[in-house]
ZAVOVO-799628 format. One record per residue (C-alpha): residue number from 1; residue in three letters; chain; z, y, x. Coordinates in nm, 4 decimals. Layout:
<recs>
<rec NUM,Ala,A,<Z,Y,X>>
...
</recs>
This chain:
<recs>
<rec 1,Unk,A,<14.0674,10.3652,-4.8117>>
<rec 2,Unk,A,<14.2957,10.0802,-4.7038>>
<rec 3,Unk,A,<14.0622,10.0635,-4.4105>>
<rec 4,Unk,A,<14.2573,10.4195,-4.2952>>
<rec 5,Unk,A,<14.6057,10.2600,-4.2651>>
<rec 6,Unk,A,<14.7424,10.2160,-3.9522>>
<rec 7,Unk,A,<14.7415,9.8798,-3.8273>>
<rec 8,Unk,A,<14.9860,9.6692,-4.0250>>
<rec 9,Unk,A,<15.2739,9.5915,-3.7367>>
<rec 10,Unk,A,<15.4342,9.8515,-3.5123>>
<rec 11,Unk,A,<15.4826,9.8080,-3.1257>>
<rec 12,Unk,A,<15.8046,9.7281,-3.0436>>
<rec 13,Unk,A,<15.9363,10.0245,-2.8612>>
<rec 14,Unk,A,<15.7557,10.2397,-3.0339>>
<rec 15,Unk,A,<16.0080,10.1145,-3.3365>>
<rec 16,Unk,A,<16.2918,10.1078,-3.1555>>
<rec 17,Unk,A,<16.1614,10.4993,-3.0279>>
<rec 18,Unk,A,<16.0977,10.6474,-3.3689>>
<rec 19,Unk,A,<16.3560,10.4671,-3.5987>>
<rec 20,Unk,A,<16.6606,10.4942,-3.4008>>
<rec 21,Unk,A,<16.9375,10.6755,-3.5687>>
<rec 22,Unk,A,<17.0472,10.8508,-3.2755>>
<rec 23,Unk,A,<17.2846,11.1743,-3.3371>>
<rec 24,Unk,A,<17.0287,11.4034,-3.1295>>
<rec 25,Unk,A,<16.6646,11.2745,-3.2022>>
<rec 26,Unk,A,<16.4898,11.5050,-2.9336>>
<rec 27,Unk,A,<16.1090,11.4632,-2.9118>>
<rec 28,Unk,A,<16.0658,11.2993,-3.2389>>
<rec 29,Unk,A,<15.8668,11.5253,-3.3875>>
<rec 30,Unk,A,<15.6361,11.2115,-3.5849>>
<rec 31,Unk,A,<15.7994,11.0649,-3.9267>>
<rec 32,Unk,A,<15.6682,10.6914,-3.9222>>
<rec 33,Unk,A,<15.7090,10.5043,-4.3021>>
<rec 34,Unk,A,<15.6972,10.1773,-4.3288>>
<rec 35,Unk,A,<15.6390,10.0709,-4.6925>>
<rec 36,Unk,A,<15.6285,9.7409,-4.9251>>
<rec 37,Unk,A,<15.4506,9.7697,-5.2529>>
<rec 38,Unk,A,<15.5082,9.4892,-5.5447>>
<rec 39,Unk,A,<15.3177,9.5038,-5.8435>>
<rec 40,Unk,A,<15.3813,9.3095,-6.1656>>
<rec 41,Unk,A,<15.1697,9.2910,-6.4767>>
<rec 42,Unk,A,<15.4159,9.0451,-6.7700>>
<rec 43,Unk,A,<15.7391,8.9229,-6.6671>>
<rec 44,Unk,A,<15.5427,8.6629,-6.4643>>
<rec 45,Unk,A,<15.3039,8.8073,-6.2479>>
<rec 46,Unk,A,<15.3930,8.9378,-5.9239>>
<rec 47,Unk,A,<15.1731,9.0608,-5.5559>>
<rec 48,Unk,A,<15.2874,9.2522,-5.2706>>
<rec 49,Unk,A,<15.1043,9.4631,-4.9744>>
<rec 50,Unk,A,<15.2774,9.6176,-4.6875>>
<rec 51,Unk,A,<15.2332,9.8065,-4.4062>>
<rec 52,Unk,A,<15.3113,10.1950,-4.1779>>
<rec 53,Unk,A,<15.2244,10.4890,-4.1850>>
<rec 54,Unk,A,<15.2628,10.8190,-3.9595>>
<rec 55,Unk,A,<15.1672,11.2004,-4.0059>>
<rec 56,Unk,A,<14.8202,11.3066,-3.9289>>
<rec 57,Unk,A,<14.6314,11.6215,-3.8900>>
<rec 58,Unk,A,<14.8908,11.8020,-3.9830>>
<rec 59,Unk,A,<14.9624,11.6044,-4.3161>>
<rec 60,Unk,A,<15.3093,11.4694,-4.3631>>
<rec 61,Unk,A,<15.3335,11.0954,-4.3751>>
<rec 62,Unk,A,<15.4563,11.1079,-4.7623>>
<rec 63,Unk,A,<15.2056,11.2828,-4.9087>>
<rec 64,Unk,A,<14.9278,11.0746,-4.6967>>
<rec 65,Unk,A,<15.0752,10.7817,-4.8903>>
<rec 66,Unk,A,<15.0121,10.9439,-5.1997>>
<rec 67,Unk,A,<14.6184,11.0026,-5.0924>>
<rec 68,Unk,A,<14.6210,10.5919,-5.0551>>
<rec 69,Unk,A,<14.7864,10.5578,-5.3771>>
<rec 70,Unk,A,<14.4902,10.4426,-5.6261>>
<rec 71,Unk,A,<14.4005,10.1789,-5.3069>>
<rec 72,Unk,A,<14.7843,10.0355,-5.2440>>
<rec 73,Unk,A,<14.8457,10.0554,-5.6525>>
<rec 74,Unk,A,<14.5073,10.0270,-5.8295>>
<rec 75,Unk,A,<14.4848,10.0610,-6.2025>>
<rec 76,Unk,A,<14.8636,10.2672,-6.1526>>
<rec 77,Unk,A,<14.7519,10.5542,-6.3638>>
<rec 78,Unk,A,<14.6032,10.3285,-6.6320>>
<rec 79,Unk,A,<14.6119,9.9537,-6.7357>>
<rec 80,Unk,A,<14.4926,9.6319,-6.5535>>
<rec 81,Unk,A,<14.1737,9.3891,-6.6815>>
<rec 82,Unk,A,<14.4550,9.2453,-6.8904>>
<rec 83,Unk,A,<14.4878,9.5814,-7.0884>>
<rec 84,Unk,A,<14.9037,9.5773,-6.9708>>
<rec 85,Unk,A,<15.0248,9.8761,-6.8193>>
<rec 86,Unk,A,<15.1160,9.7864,-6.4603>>
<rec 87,Unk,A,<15.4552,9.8015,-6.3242>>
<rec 88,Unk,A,<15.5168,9.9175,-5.9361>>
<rec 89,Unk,A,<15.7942,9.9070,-5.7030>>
<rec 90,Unk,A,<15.7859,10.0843,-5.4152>>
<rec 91,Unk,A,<15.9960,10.0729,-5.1179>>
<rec 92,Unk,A,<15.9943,10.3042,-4.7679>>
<rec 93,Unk,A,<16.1625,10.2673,-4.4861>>
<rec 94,Unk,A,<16.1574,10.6309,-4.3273>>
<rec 95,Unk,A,<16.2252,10.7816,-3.9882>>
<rec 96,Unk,A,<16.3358,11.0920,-4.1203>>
<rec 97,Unk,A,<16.4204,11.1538,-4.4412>>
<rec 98,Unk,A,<16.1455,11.3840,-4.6633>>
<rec 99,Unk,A,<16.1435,11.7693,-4.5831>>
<rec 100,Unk,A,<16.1871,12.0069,-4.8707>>
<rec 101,Unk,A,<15.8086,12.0495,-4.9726>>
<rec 102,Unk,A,<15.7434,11.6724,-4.9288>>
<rec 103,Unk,A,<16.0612,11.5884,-5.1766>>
<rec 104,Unk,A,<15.9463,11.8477,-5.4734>>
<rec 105,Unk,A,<15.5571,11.7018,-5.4362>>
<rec 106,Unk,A,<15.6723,11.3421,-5.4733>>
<rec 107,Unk,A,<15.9655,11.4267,-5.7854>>
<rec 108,Unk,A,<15.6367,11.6474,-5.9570>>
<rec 109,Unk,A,<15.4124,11.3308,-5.8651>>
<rec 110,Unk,A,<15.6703,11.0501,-6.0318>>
<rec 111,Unk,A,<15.7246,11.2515,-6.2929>>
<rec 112,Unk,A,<15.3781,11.1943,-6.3924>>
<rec 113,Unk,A,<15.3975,10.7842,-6.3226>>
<rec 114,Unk,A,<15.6898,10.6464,-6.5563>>
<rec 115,Unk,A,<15.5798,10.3023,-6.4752>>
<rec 116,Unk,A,<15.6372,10.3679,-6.0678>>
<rec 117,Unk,A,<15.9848,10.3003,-5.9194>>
<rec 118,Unk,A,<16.0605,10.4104,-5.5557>>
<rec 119,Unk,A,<16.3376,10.3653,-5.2968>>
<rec 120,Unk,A,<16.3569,10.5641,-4.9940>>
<rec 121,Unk,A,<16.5300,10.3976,-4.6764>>
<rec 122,Unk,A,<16.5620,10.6631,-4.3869>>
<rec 123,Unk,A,<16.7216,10.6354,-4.0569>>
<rec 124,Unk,A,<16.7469,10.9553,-3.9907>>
<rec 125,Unk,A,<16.8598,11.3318,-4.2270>>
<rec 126,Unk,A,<16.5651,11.5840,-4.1743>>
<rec 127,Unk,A,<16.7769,11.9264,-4.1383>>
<rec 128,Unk,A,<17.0696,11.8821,-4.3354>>
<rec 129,Unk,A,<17.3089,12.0134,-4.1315>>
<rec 130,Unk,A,<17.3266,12.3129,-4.2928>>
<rec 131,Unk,A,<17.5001,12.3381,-4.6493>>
<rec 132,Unk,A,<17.2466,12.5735,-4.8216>>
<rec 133,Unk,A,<16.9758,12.3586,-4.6323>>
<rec 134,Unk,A,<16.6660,12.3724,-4.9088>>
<rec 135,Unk,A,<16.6101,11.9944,-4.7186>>
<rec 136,Unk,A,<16.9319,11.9283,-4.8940>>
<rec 137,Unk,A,<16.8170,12.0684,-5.2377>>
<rec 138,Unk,A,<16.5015,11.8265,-5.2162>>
<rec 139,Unk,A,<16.7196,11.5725,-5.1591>>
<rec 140,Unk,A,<16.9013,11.6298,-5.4841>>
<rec 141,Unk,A,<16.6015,11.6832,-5.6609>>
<rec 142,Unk,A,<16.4362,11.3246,-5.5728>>
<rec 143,Unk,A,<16.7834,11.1517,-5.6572>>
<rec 144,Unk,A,<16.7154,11.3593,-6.0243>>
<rec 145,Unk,A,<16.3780,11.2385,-6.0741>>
<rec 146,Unk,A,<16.4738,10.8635,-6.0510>>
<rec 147,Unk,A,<16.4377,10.7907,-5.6433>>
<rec 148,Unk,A,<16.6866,10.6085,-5.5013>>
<rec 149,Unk,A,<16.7878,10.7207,-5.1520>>
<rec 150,Unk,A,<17.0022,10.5182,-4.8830>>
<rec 151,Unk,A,<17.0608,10.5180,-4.5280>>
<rec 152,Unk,A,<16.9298,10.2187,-4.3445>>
<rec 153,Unk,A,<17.1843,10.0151,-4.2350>>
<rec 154,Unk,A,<17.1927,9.6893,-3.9643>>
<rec 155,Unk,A,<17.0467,9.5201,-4.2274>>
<rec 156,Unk,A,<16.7598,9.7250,-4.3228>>
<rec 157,Unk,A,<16.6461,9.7571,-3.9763>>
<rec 158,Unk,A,<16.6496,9.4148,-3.9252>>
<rec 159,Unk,A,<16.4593,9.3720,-4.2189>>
<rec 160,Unk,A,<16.2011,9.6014,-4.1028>>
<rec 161,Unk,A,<16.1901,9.4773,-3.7501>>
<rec 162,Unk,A,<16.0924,9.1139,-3.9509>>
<rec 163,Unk,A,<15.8651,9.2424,-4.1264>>
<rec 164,Unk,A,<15.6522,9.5327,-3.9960>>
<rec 165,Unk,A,<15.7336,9.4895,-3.5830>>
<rec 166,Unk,A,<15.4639,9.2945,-3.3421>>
<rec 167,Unk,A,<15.8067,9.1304,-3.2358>>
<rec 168,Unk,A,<15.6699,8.8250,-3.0883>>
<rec 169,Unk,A,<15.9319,8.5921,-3.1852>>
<rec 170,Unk,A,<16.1708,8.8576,-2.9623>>
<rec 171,Unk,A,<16.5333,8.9067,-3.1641>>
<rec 172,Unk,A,<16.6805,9.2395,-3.3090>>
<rec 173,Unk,A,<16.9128,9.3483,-3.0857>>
<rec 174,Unk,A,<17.1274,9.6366,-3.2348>>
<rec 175,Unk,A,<17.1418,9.9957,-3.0037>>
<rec 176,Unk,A,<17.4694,10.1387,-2.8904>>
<rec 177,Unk,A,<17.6534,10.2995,-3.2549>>
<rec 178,Unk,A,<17.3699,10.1970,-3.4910>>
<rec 179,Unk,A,<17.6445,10.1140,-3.7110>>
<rec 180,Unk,A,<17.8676,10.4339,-3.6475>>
<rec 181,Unk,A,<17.5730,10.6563,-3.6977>>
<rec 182,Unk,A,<17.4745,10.4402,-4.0296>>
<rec 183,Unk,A,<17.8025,10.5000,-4.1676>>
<rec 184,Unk,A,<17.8762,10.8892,-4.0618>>
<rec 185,Unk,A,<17.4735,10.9481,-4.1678>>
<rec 186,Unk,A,<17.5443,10.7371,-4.5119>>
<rec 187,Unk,A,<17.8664,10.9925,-4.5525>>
<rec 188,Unk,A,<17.6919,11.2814,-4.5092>>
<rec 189,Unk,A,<17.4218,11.1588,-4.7854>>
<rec 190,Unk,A,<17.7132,11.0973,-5.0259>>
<rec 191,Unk,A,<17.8169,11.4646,-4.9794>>
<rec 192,Unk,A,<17.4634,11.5458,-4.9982>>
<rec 193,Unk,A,<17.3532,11.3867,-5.3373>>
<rec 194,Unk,A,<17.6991,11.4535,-5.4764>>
<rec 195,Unk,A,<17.7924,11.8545,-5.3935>>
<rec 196,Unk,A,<17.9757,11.8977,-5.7130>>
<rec 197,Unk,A,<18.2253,11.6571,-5.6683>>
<rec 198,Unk,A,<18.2559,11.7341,-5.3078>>
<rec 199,Unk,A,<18.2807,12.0660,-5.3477>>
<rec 200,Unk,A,<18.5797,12.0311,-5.6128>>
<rec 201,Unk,A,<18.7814,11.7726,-5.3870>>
<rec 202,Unk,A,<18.7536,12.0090,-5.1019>>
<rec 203,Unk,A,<18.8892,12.3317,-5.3230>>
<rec 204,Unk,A,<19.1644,12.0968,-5.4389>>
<rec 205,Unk,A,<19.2407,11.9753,-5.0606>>
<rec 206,Unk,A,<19.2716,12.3145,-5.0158>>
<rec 207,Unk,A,<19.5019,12.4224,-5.2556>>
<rec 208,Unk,A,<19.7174,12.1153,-5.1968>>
<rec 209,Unk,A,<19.6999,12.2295,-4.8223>>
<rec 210,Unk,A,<19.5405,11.9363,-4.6697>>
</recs>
């Protein structure tokens, strides 16, 4: 199966391409996910693999991750040769962030694996510009079934760009309002996983007549 994976390190522009956060992504119609999985067996025991990801034949790249599952986290629906239930962490780093059908397959498929933790980076919202957006609903449900979601930051992309870019020693160089579009995309995720609270300081904005 791991045989299947893309090659481990992206191109460099085709990094820069797919995982800017640009305010109008036009033409990026791939989601690329670039993960890290650590598994730990005891208190003591740790090992990592990484590696990308991209859709294929019409599959979305989060549920091809789950195909590769049993390969990336073997013995994660049982114990290891130790008989100790195995403990993962898994981390993405997304282009865009899941679509609606993607989010509910992935909160029905953790909901099934107590002993899997994931966090979502994405550098980009899939279609939640819209309030009643059902993108934005998936969203929510994710956050509910455990999944921490954050926008990638400078940080994060430099991170990635160590770590799963053919970079050839080349440095990160930030694009023009990476960190603008970080912050007004991490804003928008706030209002996003939190519509409640939003929602009531906006009724009481109003009635104060700000």
């Amino acid at each position: 199966m791991i045989t299947k994976l893309d090659s481990v390190l992206l191109p460099r522009k085709k990094f820069i391409y797919h995982y800017k956060n640009v305010r109008w992504a036009r033409g990026r119609h791939e989601t690329y996910l670039c993960f890290v999985v650590k598994r730990r067996v005891g208190p003591d025991s740790l090992s990592f693999d990484f590696g990308h990801l991209r859709n294929r034949s019409g599959c979305h790249v989060e549920l091809l991750f789950l195909r590769y599952l049993g390969a990336l986290c073997p013995g994660v629906w049982g114990y290891g040769n130790t008989g100790q239930r195995l403990s993962y962490s898994i981390t993405w780093f997304c282009s865009w962030s899941p679509c609606a059908n993607c989010s509910l397959r992935l909160a029905q498929f953790l909901s099934q694996l107590p002993n899997v933790r994931l966090r979502i980076f994405v550098s980009r919202l899939y279609f939640c510009d819209m309030e009643d957006s059902r993108e934005r609903e998936g969203l929510r449900l994710l956050k509910n079934a455990g999944v921490q979601i954050t926008v990638m930051s400078y940080k994060d992309f430099f991170y990635c760009w160590q770590t799963f870019v053919a970079r050839k020693q080349s440095n990160f160089k930030a694009w023009e309002e990476l960190n603008r579009n970080s912050v007004r995309l991490t804003r928008k995720l706030n209002r996003i996983l939190q519509p409640c609270e939003t929602d009531d300081l906006r009724d009481a904005f109003k009635l104060l007549g700000l």
